[in-house]
Each structure stands twice: as C-alpha cells, then as structure tokens.
N, C-alpha and C positions, 0 to 999 in steps of 0.2 A: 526416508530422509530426502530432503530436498535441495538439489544446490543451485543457490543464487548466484548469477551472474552479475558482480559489481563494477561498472563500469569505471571504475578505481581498481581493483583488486583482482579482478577476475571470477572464474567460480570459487565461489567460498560456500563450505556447510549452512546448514538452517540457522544453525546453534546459535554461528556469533553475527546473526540479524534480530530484528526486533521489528514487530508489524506495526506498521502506522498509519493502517486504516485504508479506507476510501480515498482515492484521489480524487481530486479537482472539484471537492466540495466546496463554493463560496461561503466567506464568513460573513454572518448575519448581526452586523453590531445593531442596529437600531428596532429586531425585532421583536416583536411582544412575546410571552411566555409561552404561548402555544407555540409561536414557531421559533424560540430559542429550546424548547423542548424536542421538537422536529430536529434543528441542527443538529443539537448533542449526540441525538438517541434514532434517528429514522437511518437507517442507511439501506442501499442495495444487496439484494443476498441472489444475484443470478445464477444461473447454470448456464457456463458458459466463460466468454473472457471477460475478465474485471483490470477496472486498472488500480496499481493498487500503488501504497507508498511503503518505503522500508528504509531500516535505519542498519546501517552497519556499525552495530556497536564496537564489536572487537576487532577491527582495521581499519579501514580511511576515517571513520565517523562521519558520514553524508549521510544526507538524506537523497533518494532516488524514487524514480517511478517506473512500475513495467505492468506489461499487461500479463494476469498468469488465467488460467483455464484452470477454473474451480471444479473441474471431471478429474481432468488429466494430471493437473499441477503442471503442464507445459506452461516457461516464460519465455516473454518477447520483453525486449528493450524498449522503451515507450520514446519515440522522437521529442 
C-alpha cells in the first residue's frame, strides 16, 4: 500500500487517489492520425523517477503532480 502525500491533505492511502497518467504531455490538437495515435497511446515506462499526475478523489478533488520512483514507489512533491 502506498501513501500519497496531498499537498491539500496530507499523506492519505492509495485507495482514495486515482492515476492520471504521465505528466507534462503537450496536447496535440492539429495532429494527423499517426501522431494523435502517439498522443493517446505512446507514453514513458522508465525505471526510475517519473513524473506523474493524480487525482484525489475522496478529499480535496485536485489534481497534483510529483515525482514517484517506479523501483521503490519513493514520492517527491514536484515544484
């Protein structure tokens, strides 16, 4: 089990967040099909830190960003 640090909240459990993906992906309105297929579907799967986005659904409802370590599940607060 993992506790998220909510920069509203505090550490709160895994349960009452919701993953929302990759961060700091630009949105590609004017791209053709291959690279609106890219947008949707290509993301990063490193080993190592990722920055990631999460939704606190069952407290503040924000949305936030941090960096977590896809080994460890160690998070950092993303500036």
């Amino acid at each position: 089990m993992m506790l998220i640090d909510c920069p509203h909240c505090g550490p709160r459990d895994e349960n009452e967040f919701r993953y929302g993906g990759q961060a700091g992906i630009a949105y590609a309105p004017d791209a053709g099909d291959e690279e609106w297929a890219a947008f949707l579907f290509v993301r990063d799967n490193p080993k190592g830190w990722f920055h990631e986005r999460w939704f606190h659904v069952h407290g503040c409802r924000t949305w936030f960003s941090l960096l977590r370590h896809t080994v460890t599940h160690e998070m950092r607060p993303q500036p």
